[in-house]
C-alpha positions in Angstrom: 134.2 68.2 205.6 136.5 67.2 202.7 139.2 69.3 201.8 139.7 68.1 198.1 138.5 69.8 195.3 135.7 68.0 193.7 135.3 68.7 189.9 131.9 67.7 188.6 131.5 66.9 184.9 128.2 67.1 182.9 127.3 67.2 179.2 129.7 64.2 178.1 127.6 60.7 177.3 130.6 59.4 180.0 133.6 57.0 179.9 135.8 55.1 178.9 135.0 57.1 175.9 134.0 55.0 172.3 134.0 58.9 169.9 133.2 62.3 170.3 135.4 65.4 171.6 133.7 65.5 174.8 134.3 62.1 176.0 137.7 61.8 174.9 138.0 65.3 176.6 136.8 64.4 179.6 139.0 60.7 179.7 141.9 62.2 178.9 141.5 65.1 181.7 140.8 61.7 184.4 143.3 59.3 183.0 146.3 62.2 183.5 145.3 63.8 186.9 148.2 64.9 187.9 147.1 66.4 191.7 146.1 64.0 194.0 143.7 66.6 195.3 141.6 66.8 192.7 138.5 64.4 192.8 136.6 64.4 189.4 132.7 63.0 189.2 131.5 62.2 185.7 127.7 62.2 184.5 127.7 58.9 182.4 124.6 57.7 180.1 126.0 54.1 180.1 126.6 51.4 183.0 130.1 49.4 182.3 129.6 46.4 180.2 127.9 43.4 181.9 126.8 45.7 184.9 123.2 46.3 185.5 123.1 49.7 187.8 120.0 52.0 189.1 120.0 55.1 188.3 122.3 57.6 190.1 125.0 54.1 191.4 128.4 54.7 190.9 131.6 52.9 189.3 135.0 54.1 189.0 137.0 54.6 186.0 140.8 56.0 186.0 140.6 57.0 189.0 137.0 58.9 188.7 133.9 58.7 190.3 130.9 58.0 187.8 127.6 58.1 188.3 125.0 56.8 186.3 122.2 59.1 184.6 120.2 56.8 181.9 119.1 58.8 178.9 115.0 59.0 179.0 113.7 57.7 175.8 112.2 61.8 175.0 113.8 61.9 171.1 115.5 65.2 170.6 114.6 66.2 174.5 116.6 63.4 175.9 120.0 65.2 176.1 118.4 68.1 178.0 116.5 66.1 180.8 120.1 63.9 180.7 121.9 67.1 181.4 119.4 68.3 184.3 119.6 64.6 185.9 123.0 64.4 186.3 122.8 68.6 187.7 119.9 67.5 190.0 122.4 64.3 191.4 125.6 66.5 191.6 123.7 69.2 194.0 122.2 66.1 196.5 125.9 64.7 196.2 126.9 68.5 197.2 124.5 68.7 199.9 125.0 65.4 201.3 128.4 65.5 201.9 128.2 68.9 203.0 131.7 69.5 200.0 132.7 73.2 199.9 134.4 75.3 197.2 133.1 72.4 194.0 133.6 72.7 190.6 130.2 71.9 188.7 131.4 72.0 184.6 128.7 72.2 182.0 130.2 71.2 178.5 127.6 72.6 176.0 124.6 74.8 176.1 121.7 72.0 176.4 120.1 73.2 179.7 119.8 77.2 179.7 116.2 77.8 180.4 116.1 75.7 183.0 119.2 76.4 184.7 118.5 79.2 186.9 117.0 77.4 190.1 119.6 75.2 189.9 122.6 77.9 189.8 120.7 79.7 192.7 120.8 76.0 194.7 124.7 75.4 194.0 125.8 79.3 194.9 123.9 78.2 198.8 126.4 75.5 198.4 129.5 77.4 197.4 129.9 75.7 194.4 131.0 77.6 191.1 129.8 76.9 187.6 131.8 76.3 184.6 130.6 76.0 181.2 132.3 75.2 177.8 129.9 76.5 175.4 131.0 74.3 172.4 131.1 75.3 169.1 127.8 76.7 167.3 125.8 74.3 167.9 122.5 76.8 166.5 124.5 76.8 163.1 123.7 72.8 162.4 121.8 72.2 159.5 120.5 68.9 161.5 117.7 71.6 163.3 115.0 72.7 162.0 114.6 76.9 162.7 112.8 76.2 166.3 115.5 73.8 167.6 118.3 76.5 166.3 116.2 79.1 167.9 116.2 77.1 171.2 119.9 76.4 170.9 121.0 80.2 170.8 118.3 80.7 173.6 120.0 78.7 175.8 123.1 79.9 175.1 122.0 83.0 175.7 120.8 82.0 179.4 123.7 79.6 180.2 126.4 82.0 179.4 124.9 84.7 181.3 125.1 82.7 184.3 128.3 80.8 184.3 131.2 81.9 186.2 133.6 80.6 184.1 132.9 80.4 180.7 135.7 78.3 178.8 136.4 77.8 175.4 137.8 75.3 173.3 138.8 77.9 170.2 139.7 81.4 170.4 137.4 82.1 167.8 134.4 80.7 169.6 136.0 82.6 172.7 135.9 86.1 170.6 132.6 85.5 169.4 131.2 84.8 173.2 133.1 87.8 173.9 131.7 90.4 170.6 128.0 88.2 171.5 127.5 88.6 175.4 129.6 91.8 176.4 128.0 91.5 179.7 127.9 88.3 180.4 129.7 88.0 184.0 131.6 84.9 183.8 135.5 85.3 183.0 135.9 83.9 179.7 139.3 82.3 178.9 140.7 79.7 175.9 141.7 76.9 177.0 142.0 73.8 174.0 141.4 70.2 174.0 144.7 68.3 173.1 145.7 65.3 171.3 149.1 63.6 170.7 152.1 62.9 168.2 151.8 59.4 166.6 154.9 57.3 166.5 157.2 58.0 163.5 156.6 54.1 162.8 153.4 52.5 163.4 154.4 49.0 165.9 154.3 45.6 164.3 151.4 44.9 165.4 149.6 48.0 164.7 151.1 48.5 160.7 149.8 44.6 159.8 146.2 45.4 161.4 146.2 48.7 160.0 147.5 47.1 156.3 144.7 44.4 156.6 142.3 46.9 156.4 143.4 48.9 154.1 143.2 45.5 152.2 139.5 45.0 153.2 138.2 48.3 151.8 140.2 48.0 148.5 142.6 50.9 150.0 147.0 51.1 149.6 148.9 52.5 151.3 149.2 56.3 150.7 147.1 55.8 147.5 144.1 57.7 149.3 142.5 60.9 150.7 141.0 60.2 154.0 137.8 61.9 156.0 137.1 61.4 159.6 134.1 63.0 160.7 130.5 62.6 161.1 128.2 62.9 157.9 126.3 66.3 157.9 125.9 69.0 155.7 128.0 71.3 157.9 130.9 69.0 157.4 130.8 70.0 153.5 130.6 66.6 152.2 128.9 68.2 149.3 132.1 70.4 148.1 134.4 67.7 149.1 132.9 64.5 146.7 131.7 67.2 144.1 135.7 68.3 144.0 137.0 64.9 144.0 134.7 63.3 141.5 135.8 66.3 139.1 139.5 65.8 139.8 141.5 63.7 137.4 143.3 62.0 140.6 143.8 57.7 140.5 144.0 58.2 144.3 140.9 57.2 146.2 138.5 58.9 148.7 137.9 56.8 151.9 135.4 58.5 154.6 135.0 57.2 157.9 131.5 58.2 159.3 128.6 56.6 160.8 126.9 56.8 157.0 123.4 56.3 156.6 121.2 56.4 152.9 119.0 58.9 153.6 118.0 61.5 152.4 121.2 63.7 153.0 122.9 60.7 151.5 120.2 60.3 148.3 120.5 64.2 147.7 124.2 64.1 147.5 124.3 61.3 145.6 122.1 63.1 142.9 124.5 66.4 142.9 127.4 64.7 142.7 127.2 61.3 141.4 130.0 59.9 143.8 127.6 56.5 143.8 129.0 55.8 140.3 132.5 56.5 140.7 134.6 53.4 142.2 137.3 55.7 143.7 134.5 56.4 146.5 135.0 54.2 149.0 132.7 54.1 152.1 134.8 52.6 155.1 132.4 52.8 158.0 133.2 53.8 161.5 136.6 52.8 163.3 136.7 53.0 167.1 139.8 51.0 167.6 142.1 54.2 168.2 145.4 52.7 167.3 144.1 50.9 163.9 142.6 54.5 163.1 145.9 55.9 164.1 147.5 53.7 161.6 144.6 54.4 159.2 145.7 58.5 159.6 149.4 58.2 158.5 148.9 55.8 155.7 146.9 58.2 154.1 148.0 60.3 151.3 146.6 63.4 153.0 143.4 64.2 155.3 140.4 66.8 153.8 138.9 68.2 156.7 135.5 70.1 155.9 134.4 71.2 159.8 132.9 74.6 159.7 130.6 74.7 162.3 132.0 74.2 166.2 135.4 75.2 167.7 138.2 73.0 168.2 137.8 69.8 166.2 140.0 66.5 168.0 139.6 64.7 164.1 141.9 67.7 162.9 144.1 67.7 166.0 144.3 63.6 165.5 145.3 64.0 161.8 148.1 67.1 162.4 149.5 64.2 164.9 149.8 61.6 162.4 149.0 62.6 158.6 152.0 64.3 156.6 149.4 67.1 154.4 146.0 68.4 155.7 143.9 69.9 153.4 141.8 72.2 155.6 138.2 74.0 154.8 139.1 77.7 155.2 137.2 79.3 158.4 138.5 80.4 161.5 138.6 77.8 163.7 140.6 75.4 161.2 143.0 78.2 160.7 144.2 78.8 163.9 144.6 75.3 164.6 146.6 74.4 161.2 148.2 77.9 160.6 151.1 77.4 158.4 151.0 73.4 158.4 148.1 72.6 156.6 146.5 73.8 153.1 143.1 75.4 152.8 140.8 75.5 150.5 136.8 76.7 150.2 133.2 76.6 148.4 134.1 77.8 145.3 134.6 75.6 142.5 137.7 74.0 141.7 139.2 75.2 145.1 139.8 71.9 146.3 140.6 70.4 143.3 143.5 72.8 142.8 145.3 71.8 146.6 144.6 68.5 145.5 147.4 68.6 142.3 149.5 70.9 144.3 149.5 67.8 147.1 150.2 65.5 144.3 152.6 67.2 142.7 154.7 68.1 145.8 158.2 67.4 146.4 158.7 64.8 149.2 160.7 67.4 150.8 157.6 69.8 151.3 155.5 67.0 151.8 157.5 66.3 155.3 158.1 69.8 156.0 154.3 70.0 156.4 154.5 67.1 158.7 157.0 68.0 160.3 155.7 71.7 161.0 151.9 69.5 162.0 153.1 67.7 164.6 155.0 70.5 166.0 152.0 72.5 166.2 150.7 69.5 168.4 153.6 69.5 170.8 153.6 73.0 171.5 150.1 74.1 171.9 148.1 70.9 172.0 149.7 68.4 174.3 146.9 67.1 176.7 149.8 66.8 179.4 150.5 70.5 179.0 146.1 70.9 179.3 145.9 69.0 182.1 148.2 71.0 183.9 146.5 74.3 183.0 142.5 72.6 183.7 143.9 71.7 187.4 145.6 74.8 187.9 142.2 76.5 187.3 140.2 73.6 189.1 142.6 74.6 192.4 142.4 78.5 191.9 138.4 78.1 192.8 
């Protein structure tokens, strides 16, 4: 029998990670181990380039153990089954190697209908469940009102069973709290993290980072920058109505996976962003130093989240951005507190934190900055995260 503690990770699509919160998460939690003792196993949707595996083979990255669960071709179903592969591998793994005292951590609410048989399986084993509920998810305007339904449904179900429940925002952790009063699992906060960007961008990464500023018809700190995915609940409405109304010469570059459909075609029609050059649709940037470099250049970062808890894009941009301009809701707020402004729906809101960041002294501009990345360092360092996942990991 092994005496390590084996940590199990399901819900991320896997690493190395490419985007989201839950793959960088979940790379950032393998690439720092700090105790030896810990083996972590991560549920991955993707073989490593060039690699041709069956399902349920393994590979190793930063030290972890990954195994491979394809994603079933099922459309909107396909995350669920994903989820329930990789639970159905990790309790034959379990069983086979006869482990005792395992973490099994469930990051998001895919599976709760259909996890009860499986928790009953895993408690014969000794294992414990953990679950991050994520943010709220049945708020997304994406789903239609019987995927929303089926979203709190499962929420419902999964936090009911969990034994830890952890959460990524203290808001989403009151809300589980004020929503489930009897669910049994201890529920605690415990953040993602990101990090501080260099004071000066290396060589290297300033002339990449200038070249494409170049390539999109951007300057340096002549624009307002977005980093998020493109969906209603990301307020992209508010934001380009605001900014087409302003009087700014600054630009607007967004990086998101855009698409012209139909959320696109309606916004276009609202606020006619299509005819103003200032507009400037950058694409997606994976490369994390260029979009580093992309995040300070900027004249200051809109962020328009309002569904979910934590957001890493807004942890990224207090790193490295001087100003934040922040849509007003909890979860922003008690990330940002006193170092970002805020602004809401109604009209002109944005437009008037907009002149106030253009009309700000350079001295309160790095004040701001300054004040950012010090909320980074002392409640958001992935080192200082690490230490507090593994200390919980042991305590099993």
């Amino acid at each position: 029998m092994s005496t390590a503690k084996h940590v199990f990770i399901i819900g991320s699509k896997g690493i190395p990670a490419s985007y989201g919160g839950f793959e960088t998460f979940v790379q950032e939690l393998v690439r720092r181990r700090r105790s030896e003792d810990i083996c972590y196993h991560v549920a991955c949707s993707k073989a490593p380039a060039g690699n041709e595996l069956s399902p349920g083979e393994t590979f190793r990255v930063f030290g972890a153990e990954c195994f491979y669960i394809p994603m079933k071709p099922v459309g909107a179903a396909k995350a669920v089954l994903y989820d329930l592969d990789a639970l159905s591998w990790t309790l034959q793994y379990i069983r086979s190697r006869r482990l005792e005292g395992c973490v099994v951590y469930i990051l998001a609410c895919r599976i709760g209908p259909f996890l009860r048989p499986y928790v009953r399986k895993l408690k014969k084993e000794g294992a414990v469940l953990f679950l991050n509920p994520d943010g709220h998810e049945w708020k997304r305007a994406k789903w239609n009102r019987m995927i929303r339904a089926y979203w709190k449904y499962s929420e419902n179900k999964m936090v009911h069973q969990a034994d830890q429940i952890i959460c990524d925002s203290k808001s989403i952790a009151r809300y589980i709290r004020r929503s489930y009063p009897k669910a049994g699992g201890q529920i605690r906060y415990l953040s993602y993290g990101s990090e501080v960007a260099e004071k000066e961008l290396s060589g290297e990464t300033a002339q990449r980072t200038l070249a494409w500023l170049k390539e999109k018809g951007l300057e340096k700190e002549q624009y307002y920058l977005i980093v998020g995915r493109f969906v209603p609940e990301n307020n992209y409405e508010a934001i380009l109505r605001e900014f087409v109304l302003s009087g700014t010469e600054k630009k607007l570059a967004i990086i998101s996976n855009v698409e012209e459909n139909k959320f696109y075609r309606d916004l276009a029609a609202k606020t006619g962003f299509e005819k103003d050059a200032r507009v400037v649709f950058a694409g997606t940037v994976y490369d994390t130093q260029l979009l580093t470099g992309i995040r300070k250049y900027a004249f200051a970062y809109i962020h328009g989240h309002e569904v979910g808890g934590t957001n890493p894009s807004l942890l990224e941009a207090l790193g490295s951005t001087q100003v934040s301009l922040l849509y007003d809701v909890s979860f922003n707020r008690e990330v940002g507190e006193e170092a970002a402004l805020y602004w809401n729906r109604e009209e002109g809101s944005l437009r008037r934190q907009m002149e106030l960041c253009e009309t700000m002294s350079p001295k309160r501009r790095e004040q701001l900055g300054r004040m950012a990345r010090d909320r980074i360092r002392t409640a958001f360092s992935w080192d200082m995260i690490v230490r507090k996942y593994e200390k919980l990991f042991q305590s099993v």
